[in-house]
VOLUM-483393 format. One record per atom (N, C-alpha, C, O): x, y, z. Coordinates in steps of 0.1 Angstrom, whole numbers, plus 5000, padded with zeros to 4 digits. Example, Ala and Ser with C-alpha at 12.3 -4.5 7.8 and 13.67 -1.06 7.14 Angstrom:
BEGIN
513249435078;512349555078;513249675078;514249675085;512849785071;513749895071;512950005079;513450115080;
REM end
This chain:
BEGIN
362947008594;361546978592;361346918578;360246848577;362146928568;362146838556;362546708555;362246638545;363346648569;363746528568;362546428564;361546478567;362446348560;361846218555;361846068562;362746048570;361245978560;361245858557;360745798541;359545818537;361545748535;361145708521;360445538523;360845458531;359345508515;358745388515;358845358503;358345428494;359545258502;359745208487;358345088488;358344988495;357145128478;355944998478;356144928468;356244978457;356044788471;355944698458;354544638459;354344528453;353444698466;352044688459;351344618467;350244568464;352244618486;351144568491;350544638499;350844748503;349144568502;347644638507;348244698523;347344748529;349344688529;349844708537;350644888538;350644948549;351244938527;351845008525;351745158532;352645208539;350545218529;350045298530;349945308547;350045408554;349645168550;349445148571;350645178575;350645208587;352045178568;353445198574;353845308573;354645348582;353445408561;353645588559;352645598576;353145648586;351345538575;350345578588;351445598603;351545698610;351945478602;352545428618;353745498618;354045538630;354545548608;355445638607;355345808611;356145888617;354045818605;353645938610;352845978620;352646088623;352145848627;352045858642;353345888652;353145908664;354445898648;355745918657;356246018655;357346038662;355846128646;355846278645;356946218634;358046208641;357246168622;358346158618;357346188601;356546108598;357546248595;357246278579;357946188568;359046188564;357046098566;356945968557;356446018542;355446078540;357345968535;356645938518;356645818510;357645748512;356045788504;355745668498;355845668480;354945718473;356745628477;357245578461;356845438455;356845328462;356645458442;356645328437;358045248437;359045328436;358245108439;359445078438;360545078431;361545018434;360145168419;361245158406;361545318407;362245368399;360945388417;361145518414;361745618429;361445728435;362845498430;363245618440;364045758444;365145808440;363445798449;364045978449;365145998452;365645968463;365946058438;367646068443;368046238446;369146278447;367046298446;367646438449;367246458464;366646378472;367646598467;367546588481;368246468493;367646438504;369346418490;369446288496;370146298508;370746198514;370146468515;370246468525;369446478537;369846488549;367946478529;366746518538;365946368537;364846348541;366746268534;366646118536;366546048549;367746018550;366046008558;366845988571;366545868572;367145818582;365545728564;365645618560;365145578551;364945658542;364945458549;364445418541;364045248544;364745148547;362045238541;361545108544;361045058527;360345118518;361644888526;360944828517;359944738524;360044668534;358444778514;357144708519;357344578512;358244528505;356244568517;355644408513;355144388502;355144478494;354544268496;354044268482;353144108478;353443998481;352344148471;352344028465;352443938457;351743848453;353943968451;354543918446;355843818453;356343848463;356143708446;357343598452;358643698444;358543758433;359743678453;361043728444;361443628437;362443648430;360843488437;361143368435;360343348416;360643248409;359443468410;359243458405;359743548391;359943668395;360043548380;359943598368;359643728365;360143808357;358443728377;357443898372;357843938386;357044028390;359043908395;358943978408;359944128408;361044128401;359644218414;359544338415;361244388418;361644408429;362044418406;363544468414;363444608416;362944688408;364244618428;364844758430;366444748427;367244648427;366744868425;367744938428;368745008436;369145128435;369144888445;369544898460;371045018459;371545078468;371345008447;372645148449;372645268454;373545318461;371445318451;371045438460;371245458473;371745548479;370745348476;370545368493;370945258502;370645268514;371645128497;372045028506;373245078514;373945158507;373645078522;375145138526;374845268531;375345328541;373945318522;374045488525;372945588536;373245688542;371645498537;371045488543;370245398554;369745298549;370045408565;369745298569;368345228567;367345288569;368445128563;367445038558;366344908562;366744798565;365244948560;364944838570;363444748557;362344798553;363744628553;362944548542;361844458555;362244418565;360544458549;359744468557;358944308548;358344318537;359144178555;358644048543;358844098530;359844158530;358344108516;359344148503;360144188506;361244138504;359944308511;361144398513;362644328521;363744378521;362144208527;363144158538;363644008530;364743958533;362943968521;363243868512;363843888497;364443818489;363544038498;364344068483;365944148489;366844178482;365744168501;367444258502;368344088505;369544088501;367843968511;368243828515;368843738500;369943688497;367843758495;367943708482;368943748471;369543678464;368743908470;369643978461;370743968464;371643948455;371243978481;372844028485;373143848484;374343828484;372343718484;373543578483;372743478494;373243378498;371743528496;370943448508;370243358497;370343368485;369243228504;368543198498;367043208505;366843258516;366243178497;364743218499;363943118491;363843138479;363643048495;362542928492;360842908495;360242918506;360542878484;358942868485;358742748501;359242638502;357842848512;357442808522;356242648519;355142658514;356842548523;356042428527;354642438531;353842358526;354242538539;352942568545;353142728541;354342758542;352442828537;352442938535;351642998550;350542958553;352343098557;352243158570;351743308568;352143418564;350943258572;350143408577;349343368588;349343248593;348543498592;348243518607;349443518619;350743518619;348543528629;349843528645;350643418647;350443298645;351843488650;352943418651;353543488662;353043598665;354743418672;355043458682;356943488679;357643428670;357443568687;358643588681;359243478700;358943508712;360043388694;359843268701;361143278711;361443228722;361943378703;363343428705;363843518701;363243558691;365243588706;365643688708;367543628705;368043598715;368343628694;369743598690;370443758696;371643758699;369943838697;370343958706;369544048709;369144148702;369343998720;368044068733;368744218734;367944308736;370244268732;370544378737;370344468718;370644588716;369944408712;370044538699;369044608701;368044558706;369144748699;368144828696;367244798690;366344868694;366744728680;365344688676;364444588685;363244558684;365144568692;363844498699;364144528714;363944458724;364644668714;364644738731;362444758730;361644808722;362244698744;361244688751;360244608745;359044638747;360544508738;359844428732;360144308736;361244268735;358944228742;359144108749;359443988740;359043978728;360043908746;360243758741;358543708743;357843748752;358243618732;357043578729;355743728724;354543728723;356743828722;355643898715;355043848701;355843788693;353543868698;352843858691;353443928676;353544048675;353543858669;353343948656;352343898641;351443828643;352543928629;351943888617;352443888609;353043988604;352243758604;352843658593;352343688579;351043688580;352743718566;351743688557;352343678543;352243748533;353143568543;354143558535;354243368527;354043278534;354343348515;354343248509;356043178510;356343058513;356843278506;358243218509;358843238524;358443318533;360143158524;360743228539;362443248536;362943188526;363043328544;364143308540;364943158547;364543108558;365943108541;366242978551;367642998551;368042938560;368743068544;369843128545;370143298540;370043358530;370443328553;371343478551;372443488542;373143388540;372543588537;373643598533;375243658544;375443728554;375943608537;377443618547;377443738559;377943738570;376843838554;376843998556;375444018567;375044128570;374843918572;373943898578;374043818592;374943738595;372743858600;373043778609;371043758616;370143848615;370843628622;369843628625;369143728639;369943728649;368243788640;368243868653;366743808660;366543798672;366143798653;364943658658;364343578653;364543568641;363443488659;362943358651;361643348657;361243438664;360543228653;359643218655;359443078659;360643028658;358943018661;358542878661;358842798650;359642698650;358042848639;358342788625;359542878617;359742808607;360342978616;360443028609;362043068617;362043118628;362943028611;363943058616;364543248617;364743328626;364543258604;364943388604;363643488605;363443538594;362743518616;362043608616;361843768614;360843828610;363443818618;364143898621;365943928616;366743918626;366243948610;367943998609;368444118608;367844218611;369744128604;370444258607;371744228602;372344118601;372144388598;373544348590;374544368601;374344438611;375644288599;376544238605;377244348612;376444438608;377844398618;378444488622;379844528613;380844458611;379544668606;380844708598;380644638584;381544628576;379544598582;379344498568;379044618559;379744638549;377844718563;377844808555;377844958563;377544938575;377945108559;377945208567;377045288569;376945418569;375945188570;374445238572;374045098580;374544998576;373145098590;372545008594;371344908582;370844958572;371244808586;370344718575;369744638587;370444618598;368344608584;367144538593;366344468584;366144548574;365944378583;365344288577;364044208589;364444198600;363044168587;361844128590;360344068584;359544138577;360143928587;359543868577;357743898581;356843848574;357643978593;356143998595;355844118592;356644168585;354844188596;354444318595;354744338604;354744258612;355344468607;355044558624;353744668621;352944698631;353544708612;352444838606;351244788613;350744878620;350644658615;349544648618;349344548629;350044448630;348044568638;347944618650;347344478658;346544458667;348144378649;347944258653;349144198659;349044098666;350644268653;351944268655;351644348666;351444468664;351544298681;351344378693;352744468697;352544578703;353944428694;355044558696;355444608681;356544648679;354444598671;355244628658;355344758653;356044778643;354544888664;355245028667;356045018676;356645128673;356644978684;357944998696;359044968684;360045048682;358744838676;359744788667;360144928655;361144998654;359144938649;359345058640;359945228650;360545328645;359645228658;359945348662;361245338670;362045428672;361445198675;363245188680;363645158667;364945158668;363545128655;364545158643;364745308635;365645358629;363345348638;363545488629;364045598643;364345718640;364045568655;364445688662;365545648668;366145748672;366145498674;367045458683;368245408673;369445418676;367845338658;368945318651;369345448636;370345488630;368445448635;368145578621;368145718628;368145798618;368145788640;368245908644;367645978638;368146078634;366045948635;365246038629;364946148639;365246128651;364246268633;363546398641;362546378645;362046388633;361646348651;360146358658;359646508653;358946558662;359746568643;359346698645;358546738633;358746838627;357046608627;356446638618;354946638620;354346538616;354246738624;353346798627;352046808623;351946748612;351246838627;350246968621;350547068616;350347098604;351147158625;351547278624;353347258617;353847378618;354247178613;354647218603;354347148593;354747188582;353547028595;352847018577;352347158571;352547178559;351447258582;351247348571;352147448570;351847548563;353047448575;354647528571;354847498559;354547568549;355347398558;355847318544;355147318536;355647348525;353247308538;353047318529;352347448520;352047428508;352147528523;352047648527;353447718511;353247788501;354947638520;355647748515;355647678503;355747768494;355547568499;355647428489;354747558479;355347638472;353447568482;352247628474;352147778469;351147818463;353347858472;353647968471;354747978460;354648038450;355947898464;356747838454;356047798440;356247848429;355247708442;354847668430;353847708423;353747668412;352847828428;351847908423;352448038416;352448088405;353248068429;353948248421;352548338423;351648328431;352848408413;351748478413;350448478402;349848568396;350248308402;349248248392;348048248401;348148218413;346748278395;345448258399;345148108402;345348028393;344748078414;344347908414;342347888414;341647968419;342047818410;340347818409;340147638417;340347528414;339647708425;339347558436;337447538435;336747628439;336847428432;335647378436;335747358449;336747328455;334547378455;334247338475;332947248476;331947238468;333147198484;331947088485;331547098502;330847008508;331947198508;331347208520;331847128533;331547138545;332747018526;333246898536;334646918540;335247018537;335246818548;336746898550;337846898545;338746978546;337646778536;338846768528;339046918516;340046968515;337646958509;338047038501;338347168506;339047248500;337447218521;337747308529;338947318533;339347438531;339947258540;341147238545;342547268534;343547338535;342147188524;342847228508;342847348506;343947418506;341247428504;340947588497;342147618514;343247668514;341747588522;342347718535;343947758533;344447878533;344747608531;345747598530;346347678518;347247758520;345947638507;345847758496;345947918498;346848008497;344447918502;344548068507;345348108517;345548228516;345948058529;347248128536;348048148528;348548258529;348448068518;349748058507;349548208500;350448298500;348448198493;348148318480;347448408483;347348498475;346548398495;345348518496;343948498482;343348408479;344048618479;343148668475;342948628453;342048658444;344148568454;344448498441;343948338439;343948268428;343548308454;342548198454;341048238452;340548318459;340248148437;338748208438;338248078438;338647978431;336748078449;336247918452;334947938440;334548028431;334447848444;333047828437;332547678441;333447598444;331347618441;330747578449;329347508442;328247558445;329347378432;328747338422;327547228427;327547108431;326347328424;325347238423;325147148418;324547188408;325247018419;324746918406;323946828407;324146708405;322546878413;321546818412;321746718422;320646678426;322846648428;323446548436;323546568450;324146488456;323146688456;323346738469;322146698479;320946728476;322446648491;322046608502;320746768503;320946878498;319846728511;318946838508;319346958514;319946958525;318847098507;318847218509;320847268512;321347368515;321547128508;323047178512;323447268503;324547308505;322947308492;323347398484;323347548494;324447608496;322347578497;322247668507;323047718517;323647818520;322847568523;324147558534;325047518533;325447478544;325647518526;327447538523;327647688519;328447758527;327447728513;327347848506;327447948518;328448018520;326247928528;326248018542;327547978556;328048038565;327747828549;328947788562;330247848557;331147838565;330547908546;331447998542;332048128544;333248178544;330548188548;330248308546;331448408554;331648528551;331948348565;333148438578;334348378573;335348418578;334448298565;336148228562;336748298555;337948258554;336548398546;337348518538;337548428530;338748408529;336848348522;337148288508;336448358497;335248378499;336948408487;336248438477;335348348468;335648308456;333848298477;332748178465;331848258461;331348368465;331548168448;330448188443;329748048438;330247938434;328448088438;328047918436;327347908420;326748008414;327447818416;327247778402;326147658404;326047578413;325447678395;324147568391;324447518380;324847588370;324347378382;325347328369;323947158370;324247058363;322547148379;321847058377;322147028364;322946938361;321247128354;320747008344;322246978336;322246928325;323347008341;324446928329;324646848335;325246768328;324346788348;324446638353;323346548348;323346448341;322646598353;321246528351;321246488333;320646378332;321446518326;321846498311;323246428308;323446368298;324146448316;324946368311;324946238317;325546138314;323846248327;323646058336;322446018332;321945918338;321646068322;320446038315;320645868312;321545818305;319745798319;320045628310;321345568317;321545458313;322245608323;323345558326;322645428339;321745458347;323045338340;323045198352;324345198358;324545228370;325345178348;326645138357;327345218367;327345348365;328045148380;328445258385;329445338384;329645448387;330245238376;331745298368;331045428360;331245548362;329945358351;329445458342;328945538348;329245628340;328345588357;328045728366;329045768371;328845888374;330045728374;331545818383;331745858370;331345968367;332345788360;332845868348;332146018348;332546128351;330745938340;330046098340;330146168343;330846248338;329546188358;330146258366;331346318371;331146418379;332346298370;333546348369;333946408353;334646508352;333546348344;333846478329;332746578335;333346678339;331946568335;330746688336;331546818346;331846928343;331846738361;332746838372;333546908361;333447028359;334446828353;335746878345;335146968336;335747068331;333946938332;333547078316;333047198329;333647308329;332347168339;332147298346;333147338347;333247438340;334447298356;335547398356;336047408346;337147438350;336047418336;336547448323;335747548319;336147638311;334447558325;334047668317;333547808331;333047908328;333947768343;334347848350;335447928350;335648048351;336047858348;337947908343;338248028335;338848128338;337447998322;337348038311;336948228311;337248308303;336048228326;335748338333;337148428339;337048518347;338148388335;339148448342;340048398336;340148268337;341048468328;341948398319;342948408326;343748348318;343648438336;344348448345;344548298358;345448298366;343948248357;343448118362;344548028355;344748048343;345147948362;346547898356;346747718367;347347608365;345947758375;345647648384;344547588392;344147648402;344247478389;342947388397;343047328412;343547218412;342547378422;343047308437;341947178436;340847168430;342347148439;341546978444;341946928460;343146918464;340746898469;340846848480;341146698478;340746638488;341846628469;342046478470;342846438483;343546528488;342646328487;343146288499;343846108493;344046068481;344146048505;345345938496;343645868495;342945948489;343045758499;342045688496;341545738488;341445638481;341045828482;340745858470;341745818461;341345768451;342745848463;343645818452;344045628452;344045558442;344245568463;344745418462;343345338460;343245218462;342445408454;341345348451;340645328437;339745258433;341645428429;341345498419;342345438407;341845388397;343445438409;345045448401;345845388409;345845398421;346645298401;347745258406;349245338403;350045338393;349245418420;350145538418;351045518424;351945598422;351245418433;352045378448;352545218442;352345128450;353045178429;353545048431;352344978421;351745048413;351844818424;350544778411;349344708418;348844588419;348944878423;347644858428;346444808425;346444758414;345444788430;344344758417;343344848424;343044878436;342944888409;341744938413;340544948416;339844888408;339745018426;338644958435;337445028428;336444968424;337745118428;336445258419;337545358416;338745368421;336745438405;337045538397;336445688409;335245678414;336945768412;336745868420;337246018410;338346028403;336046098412;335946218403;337446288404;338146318394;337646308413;339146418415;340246358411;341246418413;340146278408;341646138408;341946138393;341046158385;343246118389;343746098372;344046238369;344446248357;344146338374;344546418358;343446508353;342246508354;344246598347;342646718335;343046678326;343946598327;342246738311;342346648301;343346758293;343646868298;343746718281;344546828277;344046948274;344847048276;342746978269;341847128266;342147188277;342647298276;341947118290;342247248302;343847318300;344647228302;344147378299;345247428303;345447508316;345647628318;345147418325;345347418342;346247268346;346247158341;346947358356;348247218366;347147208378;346247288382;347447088383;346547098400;347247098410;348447048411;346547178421;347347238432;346347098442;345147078441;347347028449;346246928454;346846878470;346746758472;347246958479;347946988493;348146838502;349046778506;346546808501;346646698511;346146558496;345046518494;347146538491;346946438482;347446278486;347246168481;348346318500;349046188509;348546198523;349146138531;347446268525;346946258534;345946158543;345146128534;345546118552;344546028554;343346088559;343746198563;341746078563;340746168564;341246218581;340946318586;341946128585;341446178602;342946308607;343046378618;343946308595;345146348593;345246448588;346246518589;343546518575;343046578572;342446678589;342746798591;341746618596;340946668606;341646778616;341146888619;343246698619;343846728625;344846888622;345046988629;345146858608;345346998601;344247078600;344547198597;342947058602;341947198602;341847208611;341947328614;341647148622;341847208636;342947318640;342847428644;343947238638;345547328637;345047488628;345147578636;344847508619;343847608607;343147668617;343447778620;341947618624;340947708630;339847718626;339047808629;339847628615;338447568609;337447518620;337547438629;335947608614;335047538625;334847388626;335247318618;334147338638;334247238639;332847178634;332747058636;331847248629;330647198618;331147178605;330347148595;332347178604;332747168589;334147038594;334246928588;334747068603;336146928603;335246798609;335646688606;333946818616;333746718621;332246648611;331446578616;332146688598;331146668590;331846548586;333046528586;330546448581;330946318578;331346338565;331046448562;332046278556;332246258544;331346228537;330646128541;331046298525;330346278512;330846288502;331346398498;330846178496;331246128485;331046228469;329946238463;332446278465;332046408452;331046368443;330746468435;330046238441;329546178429;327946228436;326846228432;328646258450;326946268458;325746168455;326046058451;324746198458;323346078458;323445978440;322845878434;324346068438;324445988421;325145848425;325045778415;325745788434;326245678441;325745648450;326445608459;324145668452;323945638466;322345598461;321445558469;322245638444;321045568442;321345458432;321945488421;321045348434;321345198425;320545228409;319345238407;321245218402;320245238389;320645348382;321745388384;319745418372;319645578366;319045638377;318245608386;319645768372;319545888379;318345988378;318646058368;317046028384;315746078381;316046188390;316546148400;315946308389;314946378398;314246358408;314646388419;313146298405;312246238413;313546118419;314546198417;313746078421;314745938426;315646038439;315545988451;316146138436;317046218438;316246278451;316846288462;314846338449;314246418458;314046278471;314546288482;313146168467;312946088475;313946058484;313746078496;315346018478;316745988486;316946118501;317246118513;316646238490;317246328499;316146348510;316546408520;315346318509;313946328523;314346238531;314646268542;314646078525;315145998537;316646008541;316945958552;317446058534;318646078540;318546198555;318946178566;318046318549;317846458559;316946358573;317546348583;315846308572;315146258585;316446128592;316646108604;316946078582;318245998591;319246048594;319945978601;319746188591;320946248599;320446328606;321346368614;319246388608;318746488619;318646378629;319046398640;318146258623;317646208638;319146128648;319246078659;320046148640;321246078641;321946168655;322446138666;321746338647;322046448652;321546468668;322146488679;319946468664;319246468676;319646408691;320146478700;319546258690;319846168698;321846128694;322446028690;322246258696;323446278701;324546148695;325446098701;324246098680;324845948678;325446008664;326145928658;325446118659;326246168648;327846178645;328646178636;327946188660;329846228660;329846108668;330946098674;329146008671;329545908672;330145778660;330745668660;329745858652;329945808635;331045838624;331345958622;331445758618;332345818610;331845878594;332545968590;330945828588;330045888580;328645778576;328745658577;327745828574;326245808576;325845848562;326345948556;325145778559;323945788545;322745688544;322645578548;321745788536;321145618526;321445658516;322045748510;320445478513;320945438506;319845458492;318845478499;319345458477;317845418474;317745318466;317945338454;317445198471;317845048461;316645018447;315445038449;317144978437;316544958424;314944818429;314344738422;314944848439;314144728446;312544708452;312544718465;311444698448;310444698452;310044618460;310444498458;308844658473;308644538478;307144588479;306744698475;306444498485;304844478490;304844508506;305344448514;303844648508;303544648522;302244698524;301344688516;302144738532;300644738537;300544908545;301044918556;299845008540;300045118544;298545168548;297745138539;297845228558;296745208560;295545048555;295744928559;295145078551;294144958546;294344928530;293544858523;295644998525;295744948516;296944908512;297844958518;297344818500;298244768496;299644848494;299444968498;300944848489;301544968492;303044888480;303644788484;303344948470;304544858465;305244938456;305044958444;306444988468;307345108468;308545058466;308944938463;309245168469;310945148468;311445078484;310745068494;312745058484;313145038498;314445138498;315045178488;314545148510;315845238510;316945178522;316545158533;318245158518;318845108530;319945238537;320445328531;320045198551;321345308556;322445238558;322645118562;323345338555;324545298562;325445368570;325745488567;325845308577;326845378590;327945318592;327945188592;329045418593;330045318596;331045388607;331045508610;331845308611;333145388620;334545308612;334945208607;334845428614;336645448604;337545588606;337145698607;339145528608;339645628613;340445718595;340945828593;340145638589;341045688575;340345628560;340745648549;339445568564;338645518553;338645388547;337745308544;340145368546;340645298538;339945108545;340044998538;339345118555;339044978564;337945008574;338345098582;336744968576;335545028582;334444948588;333844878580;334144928600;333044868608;331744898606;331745028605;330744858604;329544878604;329244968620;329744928631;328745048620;328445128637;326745058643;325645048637;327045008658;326344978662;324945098667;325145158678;324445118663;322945208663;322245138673;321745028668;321845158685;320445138694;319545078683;319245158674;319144918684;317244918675;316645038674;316345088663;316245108689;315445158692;315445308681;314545348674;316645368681;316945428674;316345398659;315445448653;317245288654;317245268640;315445208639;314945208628;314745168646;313045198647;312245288646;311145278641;312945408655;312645528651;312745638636;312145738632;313945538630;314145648619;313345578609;312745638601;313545408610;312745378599;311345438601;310945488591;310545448612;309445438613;309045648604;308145648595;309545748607;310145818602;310045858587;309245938583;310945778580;310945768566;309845728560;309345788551;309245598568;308545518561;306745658559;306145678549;306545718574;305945758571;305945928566;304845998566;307145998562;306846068558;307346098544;306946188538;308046018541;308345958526;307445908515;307145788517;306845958503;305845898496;307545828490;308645868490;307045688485;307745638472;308545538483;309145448477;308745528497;309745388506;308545368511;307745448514;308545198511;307845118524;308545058530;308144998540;310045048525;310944928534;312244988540;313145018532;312345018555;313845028554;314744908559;314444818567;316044938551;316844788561;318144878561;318344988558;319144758568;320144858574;321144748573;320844628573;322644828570;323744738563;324444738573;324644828581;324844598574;325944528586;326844548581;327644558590;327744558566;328744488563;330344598566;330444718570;331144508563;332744548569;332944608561;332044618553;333944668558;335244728548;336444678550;336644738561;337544608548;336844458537;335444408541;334844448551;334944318532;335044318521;334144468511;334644548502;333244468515;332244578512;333044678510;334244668514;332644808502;333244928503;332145008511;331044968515;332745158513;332045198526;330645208516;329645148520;330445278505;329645358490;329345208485;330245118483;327745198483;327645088477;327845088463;327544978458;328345198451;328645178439;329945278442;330745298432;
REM end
């Protein structure tokens, strides 16, 4: 149950989709930056994939690994960089591509139809291109295994007896779901040539992790904040199977909560045998976002302010030795460049680190996890399903959901029109049709006409979206009739909105949180 797949990332936006497709095959995937690969444990190794990148190997600032570890020793499979830097390094050549190729491409041919990597994968399957260079010579120790139209080596493989580990090379993606066999592809290399185990779960992720958190707690006090949603619920649970009663929650008002949820989180607790208590911590938010506009500048805030509350929760219990945190990976590949040289999209409160005053380590379970991978482990748990199937809300709460400084009044408004747009979402049965839902309250006035008189208020926009992991997100199609209803709704039982509008946009480009 320890075995692995290692991902070596050199930083592309792809990376993270190949740990995904990995772990759709019951096989337990981790993901390293490229210069840091793991040499202990190197029997619980069972491959190893180099990603992609945006970087040329052709260039100065391009990205080396350290193929000693694992060339020969494990079997290997370089994925475009990854398939141009193992070409290039071992004596091949690799030249800046004439036309740079991306999008669909067809694999045109098959140099051996009988290898295991392309068992049940058709000639003229579809795959994705997205590469500036190509390779145009193998090295000696190589051999071609498909091609494309334009691209001779689409596919290779090491020679037979060249080295005593299998090697695969490929210049498209298979991770994503435009490469129409590029799971058959990845799963006939990690289970038909690599002899991986199928045996990585729900139920033994929380084995592992479970014993992982016992191991590393001992018998230290851990102090977890909860936010009522699933990520930090599934964290605290996982915890407390580990430690029991050496787990203590708490449960932080900050003025930023969706209406009356202070209440109701607190009571959706109440049968889970957690030890909470809730804390009012309003006005240190509301004062430390005094005057603030930016949005960077309100995540900051808000995230030191979370950090002095637990610091001074802690402080209640000197026995307290550790911080749980519900972080999940999108939070984190959004935040820091932790996986290779990411960039950063937003700053997110739980992400980075405590400062040095704390003297607390963080206990942080599902920190490689994705939201729907999260779901799946609390179900497995026995977590209710008002709590696994709640949409995501964002730790910075309405403090990112209102454009501008942060008021009170600002705050109360938001939370009236948010509550009548998720009841009514609820009502007409379109809530769990969604992957998470909000408004919005924009810095924006407009002119309307409210009885017989003039009317020049705020506007508020919603947004809805569908997403299986966050990280990429559709706008959700809502009935008019529906989204007529709610505006109609807001408009009139809201003092301070005359306008609602409603956001179409994707994830790319948009993020789901408009700050």
């Amino acid at each position: 149950m320890d075995e692995r797949v290692i991902i070596l990332d050199f930083g592309s936006q792809y990376t993270q989709l190949i740990a995904r497709r990995v772990r759709e095959l019951n096989i337990r995937s981790e993901v390293y930056p490229y210069n840091k690969y793991p040499i202990e444990n190197q029997d619980k190794i069972q491959a190893v994939i180099l990603s992609g990148s945006p970087f040329s190997v052709l260039e100065d600032d391009a990205l080396p690994v350290d193929l000693e570890p694992f060339l020969g020793k494990k079997p290997v499979l370089g994925i475009c960089y990854g398939a141009q830097y193992l070409a290039h390094t071992l004596g091949g050549q690799v030249k800046r591509s004439e036309k740079r190729e991306y999008g669909k491409a067809n694999l045109a041919s098959f140099a051996m139809a009988n290898d295991p990597f392309v068992k049940d994968v058709e000639a003229g399957s579809q795959v994705w291109m997205s590469h500036g260079d190509t390779i145009f010579d193998l090295p000696d120790t190589f051999e071609v295994l498909a091609s494309t139209k334009d691209v001779h080596v689409a596919a290779y493989k090491a020679k037979e007896d060249s080295y005593d580990a299998p090697v695969y090379g490929i210049q498209f993606h298979p991770e994503v779901t435009h490469s129409l066999h590029g799971k058959q592809m990845l799963e006939n290399f990690l289970i038909n040539i690599a002899g991986c185990a199928r045996n990585w779960t729900a139920a033994s992720f929380i084995e592992s992790t479970v014993a992982e958190i016992k191991q590393k707690v001992g018998s230290d006090e851990v102090l977890m904040a909860l936010s009522g949603g699933v990520d930090s619920t599934v964290a605290a649970m996982l915890i407390h199977r580990a430690i029991g009663d050496q787990l203590s929650c708490f449960f932080v008002d900050n003025g930023l909560l969706r209406k009356n949820e202070y209440e109701e989180v607190l009571a959706s607790y109440k049968d889970m045998q957690l030890k909470i208590k809730g804390v009012d911590a309003q006005k240190e938010f509301y004062t430390a976002l005094k005057g603030i506009t930016d949005p960077e500048g309100k995540r900051k805030a808000i995230g030191k302010t979370f950090i002095d509350v637990f610091d001074s929760v802690s402080k209640d219990n000197e026995q307290v030795k550790w911080l749980g945190q519900g972080t999940i990976y999108p939070d984190v590949i959004e935040s820091i460049s932790v996986s290779g040289p990411a960039v950063t999209i937003k700053s997110h409160h739980n992400v980075g680190g405590l400062p040095d005053y704390m003297k607390l380590d963080l206990v942080e379970p599902l920190r490689m996890l994705f939201k729907d991978e999260v779901r799946v482990v609390g179900r497995e748990l026995g977590i209710k399903a008002s709590i696994i199937d709640r949409h995501p809300f964002p730790g910075p709460g309405l403090g990112i959901r209102i454009l501008g400084d942060i008021t009170p009044a600002k705050v109360a408004i938001l939370q009236e029109a948010d509550r009548i747009y998720i009841d009514k979402l609820k009502e007409h049965g379109w809530y769990t049709k969604i992957w998470q839902a909000g408004a919005v309250l924009l810095p924006v006035f407009s002119v309307g006409v409210m009885g017989d008189e003039r009317s020049y208020e705020q506007v508020v926009a919603l947004r809805a979206v569908n997403s299986s992991d966050g990280m990429t997100a559709e706008w959700s199609k809502i009935p008019y009739e529906l989204l007529a209803e709610i505006s109609t709704d807001i408009i009139n039982n809201v003092k301070g909105i005359n306008r609602v509008v409603y956001d179409i946009s994707t994830k790319p480009p948009s993020t789901i949180e408009w700050e």
